[in-house]
Each structure stands twice: as structure tokens, then as C-alpha cells.
C-alpha positions in Angstrom: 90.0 35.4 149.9 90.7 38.9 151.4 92.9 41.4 151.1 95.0 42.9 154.0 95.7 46.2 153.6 99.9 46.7 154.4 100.6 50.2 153.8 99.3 53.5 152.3 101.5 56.0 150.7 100.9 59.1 148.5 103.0 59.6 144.7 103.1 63.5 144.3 102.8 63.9 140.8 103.7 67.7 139.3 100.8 69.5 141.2 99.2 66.2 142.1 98.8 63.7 145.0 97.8 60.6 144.2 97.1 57.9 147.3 98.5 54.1 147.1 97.3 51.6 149.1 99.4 48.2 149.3 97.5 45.0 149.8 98.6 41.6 150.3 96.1 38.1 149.3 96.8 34.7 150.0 96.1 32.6 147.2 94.5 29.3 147.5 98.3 27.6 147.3 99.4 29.5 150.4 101.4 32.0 148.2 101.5 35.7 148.4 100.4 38.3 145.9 100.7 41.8 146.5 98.5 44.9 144.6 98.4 48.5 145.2 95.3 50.7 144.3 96.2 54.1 143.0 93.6 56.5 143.0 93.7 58.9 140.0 90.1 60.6 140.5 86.2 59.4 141.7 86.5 56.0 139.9 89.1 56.4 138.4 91.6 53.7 139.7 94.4 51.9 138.9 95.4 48.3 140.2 98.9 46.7 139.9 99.9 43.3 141.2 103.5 41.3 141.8 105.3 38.5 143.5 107.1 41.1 145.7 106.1 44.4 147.6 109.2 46.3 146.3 108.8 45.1 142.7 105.3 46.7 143.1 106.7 49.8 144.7 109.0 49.9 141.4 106.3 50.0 139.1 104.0 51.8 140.5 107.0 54.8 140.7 106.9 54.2 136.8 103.6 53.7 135.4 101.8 56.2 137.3 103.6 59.0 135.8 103.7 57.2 132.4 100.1 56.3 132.9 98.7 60.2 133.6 100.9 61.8 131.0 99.9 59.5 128.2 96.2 60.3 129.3 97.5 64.5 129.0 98.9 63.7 125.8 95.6 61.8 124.1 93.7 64.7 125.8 95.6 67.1 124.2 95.0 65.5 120.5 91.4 64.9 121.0 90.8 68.9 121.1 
């Protein structure tokens, strides 16, 4: 099964731009699952998936920012 890529899009974070890209797969039943890759640093990636490309869109807006300010706030309390 492959992925077709539908869109790309950048999340401006604070300082940061982070890039999306928004895929869509066919599953073996004919349905349709969408993911977006968001690319935090050189292998550093995070993949999200839903039934819907707007539902993705939504979460992606939320758990990005969620996602890199938890990872400032554990590096802060490892020093």
C-alpha cells in the first residue's frame, strides 16, 4: 500500500517552523486513512493518523505545541 502525499504545510511554532506533510492510504477494505508527518529535527518525526483530513488538521494544531513544550519542560528538569 502507498501513500499519496495531499498537501504540505508549515506550523510556526514561537521562533520555529516546523513542516507537515498530509498523506492519504487506502486500506485493503477500500477505506481511507489520512497521516501527517511533522518534522521536529534530523529524525526526529512525529506521525499522526485519522478517519478525516480536518480531524488531523485539528490535532496536529494541538499536539505539536503540546508535544515540543513538554519536551522544553523535561529538558529543563533534567539540568
Amino acid at each position: 500500500m502507498f501513500r499519496t502525499l495531499l498537501k504540505t504545510e508549515a506550523l510556526a511554532i514561537e521562533d520555529r517552523t516546523f513542516p507537515i506533510r498530509y498523506f492519504e492510504l487506502r486500506t485493503l477494505r477500500g477505506a481511507r486513512r489520512y497521516s501527517a508527518e511533522i518534522l521536529l529535527g534530523p529524525g526526529d518525526r512525529i506521525i499522526l493518523d485519522d478517519d478525516s483530513v480536518t480531524n488531523l488538521e485539528a490535532r496536529t494544531a494541538c499536539l505539536v505545541p503540546a508535544t515540543l513544550y513538554s519536551r522544553m519542560l523535561a529538558g529543563r528538569t533534567a539540568a
